[in-house]
C-alpha positions as semicolon CSV with decimal commas, in nm:
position;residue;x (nm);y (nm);z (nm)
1;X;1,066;-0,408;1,123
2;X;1,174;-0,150;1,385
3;X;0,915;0,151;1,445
4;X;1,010;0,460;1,649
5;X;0,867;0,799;1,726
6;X;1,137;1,040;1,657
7;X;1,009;1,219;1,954
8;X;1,295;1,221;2,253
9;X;1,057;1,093;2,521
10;X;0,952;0,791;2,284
11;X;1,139;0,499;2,274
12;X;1,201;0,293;1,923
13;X;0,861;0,028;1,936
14;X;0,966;-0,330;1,735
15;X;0,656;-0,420;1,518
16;X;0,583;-0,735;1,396
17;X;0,397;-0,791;1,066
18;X;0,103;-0,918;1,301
19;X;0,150;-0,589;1,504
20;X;0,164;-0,377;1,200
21;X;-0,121;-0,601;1,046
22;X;-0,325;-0,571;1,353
23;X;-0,267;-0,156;1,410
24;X;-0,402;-0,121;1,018
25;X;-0,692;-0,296;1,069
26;X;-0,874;0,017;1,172
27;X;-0,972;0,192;0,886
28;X;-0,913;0,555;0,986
29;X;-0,574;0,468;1,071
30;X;-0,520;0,315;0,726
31;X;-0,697;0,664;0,568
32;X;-0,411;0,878;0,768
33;X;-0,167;0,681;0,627
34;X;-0,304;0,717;0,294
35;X;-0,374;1,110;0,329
36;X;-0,048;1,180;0,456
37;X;0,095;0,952;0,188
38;X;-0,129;1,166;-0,064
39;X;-0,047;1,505;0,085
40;X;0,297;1,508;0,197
41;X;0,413;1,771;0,473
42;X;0,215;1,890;0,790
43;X;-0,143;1,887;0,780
44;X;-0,424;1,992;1,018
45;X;-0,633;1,790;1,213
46;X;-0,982;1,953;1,097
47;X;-0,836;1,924;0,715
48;X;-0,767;1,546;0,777
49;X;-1,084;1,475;0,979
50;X;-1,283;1,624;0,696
51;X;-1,136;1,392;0,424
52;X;-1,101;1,093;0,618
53;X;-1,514;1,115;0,694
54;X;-1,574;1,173;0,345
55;X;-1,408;0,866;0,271
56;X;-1,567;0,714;0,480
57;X;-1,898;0,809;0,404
58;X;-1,854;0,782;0,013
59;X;-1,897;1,149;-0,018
60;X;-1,739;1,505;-0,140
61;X;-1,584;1,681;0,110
62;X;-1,825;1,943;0,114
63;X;-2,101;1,729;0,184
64;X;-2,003;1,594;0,512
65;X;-2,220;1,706;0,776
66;X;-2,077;1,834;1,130
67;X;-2,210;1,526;1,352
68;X;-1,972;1,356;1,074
69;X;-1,655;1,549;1,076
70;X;-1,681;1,549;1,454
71;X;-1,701;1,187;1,503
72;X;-1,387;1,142;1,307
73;X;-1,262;1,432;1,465
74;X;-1,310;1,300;1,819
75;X;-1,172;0,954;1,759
76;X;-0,862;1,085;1,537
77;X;-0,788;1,315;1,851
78;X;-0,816;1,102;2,154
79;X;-0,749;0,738;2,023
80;X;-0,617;0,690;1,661
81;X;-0,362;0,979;1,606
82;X;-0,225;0,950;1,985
83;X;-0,121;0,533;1,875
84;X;0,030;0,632;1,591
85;X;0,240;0,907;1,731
86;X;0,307;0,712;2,037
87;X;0,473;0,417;1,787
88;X;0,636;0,706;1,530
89;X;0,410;0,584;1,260
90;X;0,325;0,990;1,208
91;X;0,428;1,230;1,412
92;X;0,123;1,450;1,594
93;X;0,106;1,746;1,760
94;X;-0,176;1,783;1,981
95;X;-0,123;2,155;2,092
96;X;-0,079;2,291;1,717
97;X;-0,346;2,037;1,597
98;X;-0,056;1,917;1,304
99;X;-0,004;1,550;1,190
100;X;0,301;1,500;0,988
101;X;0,461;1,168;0,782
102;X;0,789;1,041;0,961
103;X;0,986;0,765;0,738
104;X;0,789;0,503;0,926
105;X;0,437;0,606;0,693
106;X;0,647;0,532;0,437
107;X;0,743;0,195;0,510
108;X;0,350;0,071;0,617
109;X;0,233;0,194;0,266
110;X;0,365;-0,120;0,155
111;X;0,082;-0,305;0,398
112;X;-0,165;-0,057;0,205
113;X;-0,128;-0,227;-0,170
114;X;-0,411;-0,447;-0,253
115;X;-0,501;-0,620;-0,489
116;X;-0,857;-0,629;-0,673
117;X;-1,042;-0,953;-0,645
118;X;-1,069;-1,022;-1,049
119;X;-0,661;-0,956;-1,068
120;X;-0,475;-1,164;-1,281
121;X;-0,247;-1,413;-1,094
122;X;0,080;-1,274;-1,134
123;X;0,272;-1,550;-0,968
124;X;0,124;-1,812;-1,133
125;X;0,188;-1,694;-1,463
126;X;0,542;-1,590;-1,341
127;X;0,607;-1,998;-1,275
128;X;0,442;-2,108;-1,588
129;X;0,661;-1,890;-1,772
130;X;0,963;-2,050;-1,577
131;X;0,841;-2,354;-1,630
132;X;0,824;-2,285;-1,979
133;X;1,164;-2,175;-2,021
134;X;1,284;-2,475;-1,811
135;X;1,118;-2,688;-2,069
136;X;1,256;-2,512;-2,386
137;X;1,599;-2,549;-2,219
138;X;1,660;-2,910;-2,160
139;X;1,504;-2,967;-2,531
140;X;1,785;-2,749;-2,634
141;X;2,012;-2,932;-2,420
142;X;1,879;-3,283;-2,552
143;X;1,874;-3,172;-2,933
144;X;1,537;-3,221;-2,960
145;X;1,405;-3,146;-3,303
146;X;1,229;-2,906;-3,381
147;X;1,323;-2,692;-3,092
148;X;1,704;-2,708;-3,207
149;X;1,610;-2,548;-3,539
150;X;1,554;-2,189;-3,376
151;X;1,925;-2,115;-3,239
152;X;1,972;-2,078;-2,877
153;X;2,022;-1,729;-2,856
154;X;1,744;-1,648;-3,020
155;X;1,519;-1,855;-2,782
156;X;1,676;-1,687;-2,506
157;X;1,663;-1,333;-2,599
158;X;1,271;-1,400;-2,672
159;X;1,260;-1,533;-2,336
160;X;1,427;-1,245;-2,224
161;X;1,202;-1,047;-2,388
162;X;0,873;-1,176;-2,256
163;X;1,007;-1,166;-1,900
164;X;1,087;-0,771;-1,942
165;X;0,747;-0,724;-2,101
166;X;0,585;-0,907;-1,827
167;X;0,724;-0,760;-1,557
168;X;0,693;-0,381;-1,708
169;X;0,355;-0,437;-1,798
170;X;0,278;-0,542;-1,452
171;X;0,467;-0,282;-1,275
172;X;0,296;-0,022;-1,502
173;X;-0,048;-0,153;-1,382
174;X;-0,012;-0,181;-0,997
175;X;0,204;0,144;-0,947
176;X;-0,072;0,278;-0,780
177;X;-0,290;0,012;-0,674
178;X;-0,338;0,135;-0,314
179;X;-0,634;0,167;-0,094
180;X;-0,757;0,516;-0,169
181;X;-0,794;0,408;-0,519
182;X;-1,088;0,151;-0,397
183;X;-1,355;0,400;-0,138
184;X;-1,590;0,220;0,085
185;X;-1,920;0,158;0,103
186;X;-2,086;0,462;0,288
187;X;-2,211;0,366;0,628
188;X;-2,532;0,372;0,813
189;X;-2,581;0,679;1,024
């Protein structure tokens, strides 16, 4: 996966999924991804400061104190926003105090899905299924009674139809199964 600041004194930075794994392993940087996600166009530096601490401290935003925001502040300023401009992941502009989404965010949300610990095991249920259909087919194919007395057709449009059903009911469940959905645990002061 190729990541590059669209800036013309950046060059075009090659991430591997260890590098990409590694650089969202700090949780702010995984909140400015999300916020930006969230939010869209340009936003300001004190604005993202203020929600990434409240995230971070299980909070409102209005409840975050100003030793808070500032330590977010601080460290979004001088270390976290600077690394992700620097490989095009966002685009940040120190002077105007603006962070805005290039088309790399887009491409490390995918990193961001998770999935809750009690979730059904999709894939497994996915291969039992094909397994399934594997087995109804060569008893079809070796006229094994009482398999042969449903028609063919009809066994494959019902296989059909649980697939389709599968598959939307799943995709209708994890379409926004992301990070922000799940806040942390506040943290000590």
């Amino acid at each position: 996966m190729s990541f590059g600041s669209a800036t013309p004194g950046n060059t075009s930075v090659n991430l591997s999924k260890s590098d990409i794994f590694q650089l969202l392993q700090n949780e702010r940087r995984r909140y400015v991804i999300q916020y930006l996600r969230r939010n869209g166009g340009p936003v300001d530096l004190g604005e993202l400061a203020t929600q990434v601490a409240a995230w971070e401290y299980n909070c409102d935003c209005p409840d975050i104190s100003k030793k808070q925001r500032k330590r977010v502040y601080t460290t979004l300023q001088q270390t976290h926003l600077p690394k992700l401009d620097d490989l095009g992941i966002v685009s940040y502009d120190p002077d105007a105090g603006t962070i805005d989404r290039t088309p790399q965010t887009d491409e490390l949300t995918v990193y961001l899905e998770i999935v809750p610990g009690r979730e059904f095991p999709w894939r497994e249920y996915y291969l039992s299924l094909g397994a399934v259909s594997l087995a109804i087919l060569a008893t079809l194919w070796g006229n094994i009674y009482p398999f042969t007395a449903i028609p063919a057709l009809v066994w494959a449009t019902m296989l059909a139809l649980v697939l389709t059903l599968s598959a939307a009911y799943q995709t209708f469940l994890g379409r926004e199964l992301t990070l922000d959905d799940y806040p942390t645990a506040p943290r000590e002061e």
